[in-house]
C-alpha positions as CSV (number, residue, x, y, z in Angstrom):
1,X,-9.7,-8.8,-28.4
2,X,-12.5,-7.7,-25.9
3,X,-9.6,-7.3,-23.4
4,X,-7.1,-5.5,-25.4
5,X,-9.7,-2.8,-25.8
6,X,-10.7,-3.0,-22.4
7,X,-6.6,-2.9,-21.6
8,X,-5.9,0.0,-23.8
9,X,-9.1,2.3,-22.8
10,X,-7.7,2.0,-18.7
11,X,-4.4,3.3,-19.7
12,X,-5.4,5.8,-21.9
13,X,-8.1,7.3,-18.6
14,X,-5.2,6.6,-16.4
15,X,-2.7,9.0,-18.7
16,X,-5.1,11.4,-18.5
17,X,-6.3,11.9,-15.1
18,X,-1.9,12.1,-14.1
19,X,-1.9,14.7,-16.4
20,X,-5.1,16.6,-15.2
21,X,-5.5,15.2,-11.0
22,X,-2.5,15.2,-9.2
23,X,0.3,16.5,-8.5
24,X,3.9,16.8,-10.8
25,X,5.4,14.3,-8.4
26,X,3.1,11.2,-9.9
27,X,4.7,9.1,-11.9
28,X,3.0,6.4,-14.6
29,X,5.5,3.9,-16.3
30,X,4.8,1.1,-19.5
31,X,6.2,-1.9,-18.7
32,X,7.1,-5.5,-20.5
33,X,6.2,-8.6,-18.6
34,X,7.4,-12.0,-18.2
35,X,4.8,-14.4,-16.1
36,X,6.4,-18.1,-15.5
37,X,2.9,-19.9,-14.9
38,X,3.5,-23.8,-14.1
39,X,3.9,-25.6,-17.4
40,X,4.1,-22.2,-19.5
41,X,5.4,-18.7,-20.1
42,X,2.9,-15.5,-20.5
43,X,4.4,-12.6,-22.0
44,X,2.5,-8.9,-21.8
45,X,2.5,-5.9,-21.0
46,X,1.6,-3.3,-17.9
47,X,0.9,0.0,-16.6
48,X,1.5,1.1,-13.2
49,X,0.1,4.6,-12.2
50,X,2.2,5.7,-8.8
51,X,1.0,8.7,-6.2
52,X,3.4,9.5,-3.0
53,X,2.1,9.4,-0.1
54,X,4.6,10.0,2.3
55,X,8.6,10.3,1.9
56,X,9.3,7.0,1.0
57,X,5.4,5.1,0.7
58,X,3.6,5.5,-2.6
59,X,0.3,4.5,-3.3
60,X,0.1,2.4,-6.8
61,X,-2.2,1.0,-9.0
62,X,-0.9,-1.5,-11.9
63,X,-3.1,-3.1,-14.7
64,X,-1.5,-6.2,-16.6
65,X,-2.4,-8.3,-19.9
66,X,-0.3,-11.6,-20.9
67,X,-0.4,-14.2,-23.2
68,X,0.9,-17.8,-23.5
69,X,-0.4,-21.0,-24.6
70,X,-3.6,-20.2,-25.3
71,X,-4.5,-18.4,-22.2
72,X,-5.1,-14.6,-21.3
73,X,-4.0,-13.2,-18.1
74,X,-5.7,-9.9,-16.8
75,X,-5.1,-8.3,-13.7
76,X,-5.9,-5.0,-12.5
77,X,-4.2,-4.6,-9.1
78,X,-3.8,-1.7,-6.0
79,X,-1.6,-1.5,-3.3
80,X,2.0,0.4,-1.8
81,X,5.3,0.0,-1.9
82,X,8.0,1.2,0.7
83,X,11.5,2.7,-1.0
84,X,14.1,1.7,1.2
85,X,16.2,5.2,2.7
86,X,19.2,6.0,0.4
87,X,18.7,3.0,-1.6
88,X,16.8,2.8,-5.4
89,X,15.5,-0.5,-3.5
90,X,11.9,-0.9,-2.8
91,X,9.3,-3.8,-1.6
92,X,5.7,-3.1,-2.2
93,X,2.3,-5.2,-2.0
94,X,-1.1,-5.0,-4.3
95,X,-4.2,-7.1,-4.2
96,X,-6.4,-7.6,-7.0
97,X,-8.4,-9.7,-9.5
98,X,-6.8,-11.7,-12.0
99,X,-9.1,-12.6,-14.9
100,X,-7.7,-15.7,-16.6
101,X,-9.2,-16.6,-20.0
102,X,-8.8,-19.6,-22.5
103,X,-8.6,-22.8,-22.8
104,X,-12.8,-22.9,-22.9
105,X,-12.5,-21.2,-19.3
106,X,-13.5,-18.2,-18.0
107,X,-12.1,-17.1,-14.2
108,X,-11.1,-14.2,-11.6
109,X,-9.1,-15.0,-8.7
110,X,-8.3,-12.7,-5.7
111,X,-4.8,-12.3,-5.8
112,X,-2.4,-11.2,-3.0
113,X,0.7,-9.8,-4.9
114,X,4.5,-9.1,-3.0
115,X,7.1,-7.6,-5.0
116,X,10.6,-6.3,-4.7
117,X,12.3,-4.3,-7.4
118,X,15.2,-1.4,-8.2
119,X,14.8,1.8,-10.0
120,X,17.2,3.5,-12.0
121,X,17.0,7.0,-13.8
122,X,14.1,6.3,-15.8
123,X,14.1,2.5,-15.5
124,X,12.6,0.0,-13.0
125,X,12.7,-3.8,-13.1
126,X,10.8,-5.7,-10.1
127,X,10.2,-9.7,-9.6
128,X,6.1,-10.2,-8.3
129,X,4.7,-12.9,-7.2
130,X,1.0,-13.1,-7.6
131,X,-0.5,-15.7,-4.9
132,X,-4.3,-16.7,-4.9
133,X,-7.0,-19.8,-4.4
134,X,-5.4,-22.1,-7.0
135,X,-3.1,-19.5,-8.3
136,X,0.6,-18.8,-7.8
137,X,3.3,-17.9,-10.4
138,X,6.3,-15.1,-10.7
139,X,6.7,-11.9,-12.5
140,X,9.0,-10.3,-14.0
141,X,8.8,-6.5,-15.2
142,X,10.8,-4.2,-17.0
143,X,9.2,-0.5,-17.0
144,X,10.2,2.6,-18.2
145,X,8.9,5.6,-16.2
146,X,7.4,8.2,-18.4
């Protein structure tokens, strides 16, 4: 429950610093997840806070909660991602902890994440993989852009 609060109270201060810090052109999005862990399936939810930078680079930060099988997943990631010219195609990279909890454990692990995903009108769905010592599984997220 500790991390739901914790969850909730980063959204809420990233909401409000859109709203009040940068420019119109930012964009925040809610999201539903889908993690495929070996031997399980995590379901959650995300965030994902994006600033351009240039044309076609924006810098983004994404937090993340999922559960399955008696385990927690948080992650609180930062990285870019490159939108491909006249496409609604993008790749992008973040690197972050992941907090894993349950099970009687307690962890965080330095993860490396690629992605690739498509945006449409106020919709974006993008497969991530999150790699990291002793960690490795496959996102899926569907996101609507606020």
């Amino acid at each position: 429950m500790k991390n739901l609060k914790l969850f909730v109270v980063v959204m809420v201060l990233l909401s409000l610093t859109q709203s009040s810090c940068f420019s119109q052109s930012s964009e925040t999005s809610g999201g539903v997840d889908l993690s495929f862990l070996r031997g399980t399936t995590a379901f959650g939810f995300s965030a994902r806070y994006e600033v351009p930078f240039k044309s076609s680079v924006k810098w983004m930060a994404t937090g993340g909660l999922g559960f399955g099988s008696g385990i927690t997943l948080l992650s609180l990631q930062g990285g870019a991602k490159y939108n491909f010219e006249d496409s609604d195609v993008y790749a992008g990279l973040e690197i972050g902890p992941l907090f894993l909890f349950g099970n009687g454990n307690s962890e965080s692990r330095f993860t490396f994440t690629p992605q690739v995903g498509y945006r449409f009108d106020k919709f974006d769905i993008s497969l991530r993989y999150y790699l990291g010592s002793g960690v490795d599984f496959a996102n899926l997220r569907f996101a609507y852009i606020f």
